[in-house]
N, C-alpha and C positions, 0 to 999 in steps of 0.2 A: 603416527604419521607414516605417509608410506616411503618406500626405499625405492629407490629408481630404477630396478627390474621389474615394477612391477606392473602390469597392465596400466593399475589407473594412472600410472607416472606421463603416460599419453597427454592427459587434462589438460595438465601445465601447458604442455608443446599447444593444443588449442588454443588456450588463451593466450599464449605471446602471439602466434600465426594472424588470430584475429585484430590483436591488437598491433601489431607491425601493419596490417592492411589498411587500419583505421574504421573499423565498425568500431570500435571505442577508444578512447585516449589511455583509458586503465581501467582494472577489474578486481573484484576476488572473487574466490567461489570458494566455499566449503561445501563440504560431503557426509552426513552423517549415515550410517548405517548399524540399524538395533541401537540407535543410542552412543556407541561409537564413530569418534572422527575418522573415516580413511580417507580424506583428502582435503587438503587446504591450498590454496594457491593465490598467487597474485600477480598483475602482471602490471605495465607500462611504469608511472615513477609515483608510486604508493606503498606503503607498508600495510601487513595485516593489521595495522591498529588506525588505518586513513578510513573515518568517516564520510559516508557515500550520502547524499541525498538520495533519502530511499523512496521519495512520491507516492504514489496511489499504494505502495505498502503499508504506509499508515493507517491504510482503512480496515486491515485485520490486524497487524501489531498491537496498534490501539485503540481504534473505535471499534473494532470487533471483540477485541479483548475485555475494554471499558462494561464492553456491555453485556458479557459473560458474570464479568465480575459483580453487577447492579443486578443482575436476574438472578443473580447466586442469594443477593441480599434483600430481594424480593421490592428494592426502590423504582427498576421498572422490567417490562417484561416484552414477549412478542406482542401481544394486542394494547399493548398502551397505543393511547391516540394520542396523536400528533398534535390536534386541537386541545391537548392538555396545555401546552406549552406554545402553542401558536395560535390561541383562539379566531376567529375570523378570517381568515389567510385561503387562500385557493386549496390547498395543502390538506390543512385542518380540515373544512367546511365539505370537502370531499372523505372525510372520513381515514383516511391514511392511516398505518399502523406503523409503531416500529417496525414490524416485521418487514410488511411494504418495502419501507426505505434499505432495511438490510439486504434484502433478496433482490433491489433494483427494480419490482415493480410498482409505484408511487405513481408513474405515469408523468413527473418531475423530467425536466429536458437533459439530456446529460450533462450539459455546460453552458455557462450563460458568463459571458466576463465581467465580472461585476466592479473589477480593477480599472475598467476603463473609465466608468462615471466617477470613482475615488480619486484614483490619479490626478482626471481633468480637474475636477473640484479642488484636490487639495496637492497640488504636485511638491507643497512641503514634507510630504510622507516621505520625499527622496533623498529628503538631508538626513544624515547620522545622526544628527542631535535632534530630530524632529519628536515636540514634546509626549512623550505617555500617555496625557489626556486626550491628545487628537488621536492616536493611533488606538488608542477602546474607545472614541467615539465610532472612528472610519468603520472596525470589528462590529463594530454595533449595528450601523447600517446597512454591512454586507449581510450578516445574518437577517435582519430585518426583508432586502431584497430578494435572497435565498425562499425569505416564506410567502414573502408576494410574488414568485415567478409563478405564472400561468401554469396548469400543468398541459403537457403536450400530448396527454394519452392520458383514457379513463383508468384509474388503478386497478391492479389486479389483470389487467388484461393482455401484457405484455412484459417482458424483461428487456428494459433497455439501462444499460449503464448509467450512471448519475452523479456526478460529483455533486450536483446541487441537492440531492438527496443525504448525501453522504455530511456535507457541512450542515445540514440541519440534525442533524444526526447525533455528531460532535457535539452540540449544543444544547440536545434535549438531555444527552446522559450530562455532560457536566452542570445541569441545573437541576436534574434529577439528585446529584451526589453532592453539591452543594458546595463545588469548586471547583477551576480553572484546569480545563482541558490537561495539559501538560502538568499540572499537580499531581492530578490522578492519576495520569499513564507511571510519572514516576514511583507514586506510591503504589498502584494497585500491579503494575506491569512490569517495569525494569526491575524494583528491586525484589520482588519474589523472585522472578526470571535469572537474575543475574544479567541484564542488557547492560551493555554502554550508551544505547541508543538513547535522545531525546530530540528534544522540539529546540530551533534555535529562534528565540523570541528576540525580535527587534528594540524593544525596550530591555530587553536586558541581555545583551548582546552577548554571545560564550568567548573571553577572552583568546580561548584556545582554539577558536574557531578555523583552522586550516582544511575544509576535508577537501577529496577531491572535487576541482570547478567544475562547472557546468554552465549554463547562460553568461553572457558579457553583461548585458543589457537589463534594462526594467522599460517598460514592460516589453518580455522574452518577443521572439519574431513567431508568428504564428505557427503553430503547428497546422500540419498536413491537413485541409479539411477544414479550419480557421479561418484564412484568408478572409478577408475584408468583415469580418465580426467587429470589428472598430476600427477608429479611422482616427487622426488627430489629436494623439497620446503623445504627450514629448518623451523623445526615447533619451535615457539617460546612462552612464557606464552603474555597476552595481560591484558592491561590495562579494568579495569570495565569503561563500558559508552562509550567506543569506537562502531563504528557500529558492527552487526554482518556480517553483507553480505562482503565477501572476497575482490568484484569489487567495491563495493561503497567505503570500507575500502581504496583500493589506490589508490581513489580519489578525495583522501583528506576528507571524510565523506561524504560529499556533491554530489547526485548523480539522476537522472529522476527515478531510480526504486526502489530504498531503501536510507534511514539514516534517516526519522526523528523518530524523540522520542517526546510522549506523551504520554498522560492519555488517560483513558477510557472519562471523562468528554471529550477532547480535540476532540477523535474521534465522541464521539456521537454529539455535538456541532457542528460539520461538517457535519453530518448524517441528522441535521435540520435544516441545510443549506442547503443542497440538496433539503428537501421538502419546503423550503420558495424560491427557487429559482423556481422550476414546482407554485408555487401558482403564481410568479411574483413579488414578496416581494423582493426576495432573492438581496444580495449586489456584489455577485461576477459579476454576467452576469444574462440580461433580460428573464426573461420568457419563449420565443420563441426559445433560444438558449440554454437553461436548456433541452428543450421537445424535441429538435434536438438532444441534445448529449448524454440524456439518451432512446433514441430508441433503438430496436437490430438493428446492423449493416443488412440495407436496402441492398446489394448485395449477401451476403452470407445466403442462409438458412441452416438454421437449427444453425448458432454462437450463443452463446449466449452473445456476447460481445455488448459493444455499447461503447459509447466514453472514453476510461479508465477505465471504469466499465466493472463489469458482473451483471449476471442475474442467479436466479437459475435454474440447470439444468437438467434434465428432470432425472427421477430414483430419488433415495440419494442424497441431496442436502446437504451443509455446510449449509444451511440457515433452513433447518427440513421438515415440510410435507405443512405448512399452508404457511410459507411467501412467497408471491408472487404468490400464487396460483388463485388471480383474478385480471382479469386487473383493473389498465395498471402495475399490477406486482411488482416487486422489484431490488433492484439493489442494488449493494455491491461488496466487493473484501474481501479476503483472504490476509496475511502475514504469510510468512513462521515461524518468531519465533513465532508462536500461536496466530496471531491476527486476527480480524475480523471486519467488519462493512454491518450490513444488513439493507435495511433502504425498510420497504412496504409501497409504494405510496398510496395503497388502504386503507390502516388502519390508516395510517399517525404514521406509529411506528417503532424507530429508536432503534437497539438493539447495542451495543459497547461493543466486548469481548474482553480485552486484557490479555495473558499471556506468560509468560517467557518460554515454552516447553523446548526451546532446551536446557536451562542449563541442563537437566534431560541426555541430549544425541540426538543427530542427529537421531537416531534410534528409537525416543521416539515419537509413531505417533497415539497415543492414540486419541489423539485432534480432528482425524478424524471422532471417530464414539462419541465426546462429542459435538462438533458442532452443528447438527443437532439436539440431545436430548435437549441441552441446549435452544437452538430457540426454539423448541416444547413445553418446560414448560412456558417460557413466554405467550408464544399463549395463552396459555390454562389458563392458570394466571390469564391472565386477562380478561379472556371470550370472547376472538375474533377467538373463529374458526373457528365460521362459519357467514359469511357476508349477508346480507339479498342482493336480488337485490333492491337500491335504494340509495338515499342519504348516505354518512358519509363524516363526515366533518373532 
């Protein structure tokens, strides 16, 4: 860890700074470089062992992971079709591929709230003791509508982000492997990893459930962009440690685009896993399928997606001015409650920002222009902003 003369001891002062302003109520951020911690930190009233809802991080933690892991074992791969497992469907009958859905071109709308129709129908899903049957039926239906949503664009012909892509996704691999979402992440992902991370399932709720809050409410206030997508949902107070995302929330917690909770350790521990998997080290999947699926998507120019991942993007970047700025680049994903994971191939340096934003307010989007300053101090921290052409290991 580091000692308080030392450049990156700055970080810290960042994080409290922002967090006294209220861009977030609390944070951590770990720092890994070459495989070593230089920074860990945490600010507002959490410890480094307070569980953050990590959101749309799930989609590489674990559905990207998941499916590293079934390509490794040959039960599914990039051109499985979608019509394997969703025969009939808009989806399917358009020919879609895993790949499609991983890379976000499906042509699938980014979001559709599918919470609303459940809610309305069954606003029993709101009591605590609301029985386990209804809530894998509710699961049931959501994925069902997931594969009858229209799609909004011909596939292959555009990258636009997609949560509905993403929970169909979730669902192909854990029926591809032949058990429950959150099974597999634990078996194939936390314990090779070493995570603390998991999925907090509403039927079987985690006693130790405290991490840090986020939303009051069920169903959450819309986000920016949202407004009026539904209308006549009874809004009711919601339990702390429940997911925040609306669609993961009915079902059942457990979802391909959001619900796991961890730390900043959890994320960055996966962040160097990413680079011990590009070395050929790594445990999830070989080498050769690591450099496959963190490429940008080969058909679309100018995406900046590649297998679950992104990449930073051209202008303003979440990731700041340096990461990823010499090949072979960088790769990481965004979470809407304020999380982040940026990980530079070239530097071999894995940055994990997690924070609780949205307790602050849905409206509360400060995170946007902290993101980038935040990566940029690190950079500059540690004296890598500028890369010699030649070796670094």
């Amino acid at each position: 860890m580091s000692g308080g003369t030392h450049p990156i001891a700055i970080l810290q002062k960042v994080l409290d700074d922002a967090c006294g302003i209220g861009v977030f109520p609390s944070a951590q951020a770990v720092v890994l470089h070459r495989g070593v911690q230089v920074f860990g930190g945490v600010a507002g009233n959490v410890s480094g062992d307070t569980r953050f809802d990590l959101a749309s991080l799930t989609k590489v933690l674990s559905t990207t992971s998941l499916f590293l892991r079934l390509w490794t074992e040959g039960k599914v791969g990039p051109e499985t079709l979608v019509s394997r497992y969703f025969p009939g469907t808009p989806v399917g009958d358009a020919g879609v591929t895993v790949a499609d859905l991983l890379y976000h071109r499906s042509g699938l709308p980014p979001f559709v709230p599918f919470f609303a129709k459940a809610l309305t129908a069954h606003p029993e899903l709101l009591n605590a003791d609301c029985p386990s049957a209804l809530r894998a039926r509710v699961r049931d239906e959501v994925i069902q509508a997931a594969a009858s949503t229209p799609l909004a664009a011909e596939p292959k012909t555009r990258a636009a982000y997609s949560d509905v892509g993403f929970i169909l996704l979730g669902e192909i691999l854990s029926r591809a492997a032949g058990a429950p979402l959150d099974t597999l992440f634990s078996q194939h992902v936390a314990e090779p990893l070493g995570l603390g991370a998991r999925f907090h399932r509403l039927t079987d709720f985690p006693a130790d459930a405290a991490p840090a809050p986020t939303g009051a409410t069920r169903p959450r206030e819309p986000a920016p962009g949202q407004e009026g997508l539904w209308k006549d949902v009874p809004v009711q107070p919601t339990r702390l440690g429940e997911v925040d995302d609306d669609n993961a929330w009915v079902m059942d917690g457990v979802a391909g685009h959001a619900g796991l909770f961890g730390t900043a350790v959890d994320v960055a521990r996966f962040g160097q896993a990413v680079l011990d998997g590009c070395s050929g080290s790594g445990v999830l999947a070989p080498g050769p399928l690591w450099h496959r699926a963190l490429a940008t998507d080969p058909l679309l120019q100018g995406s900046t997606r590649s297998m679950g991942f992104d990449s930073p993007s051209e202008g303003v970047s979440s990731a700041g001015h340096y990461i990823g700025d010499t090949p072979p680049g960088a790769v990481g994903h965004l979470g809407f409650t304020g999380t982040s994971l940026w990980v530079d191939l070239r530097r071999s340096l894995v940055v994990a920002l997690v924070t609780n934003r949205v307790a602050n307010g849905r409206q509360e989007t400060r995170i946007r222009d902290f993101r980038p300053l935040f990566h940029d101090f690190v950079v500059e921290a540690l004296g890598l902003t500028e890369l010699k052409q030649g070796h670094h290991g």
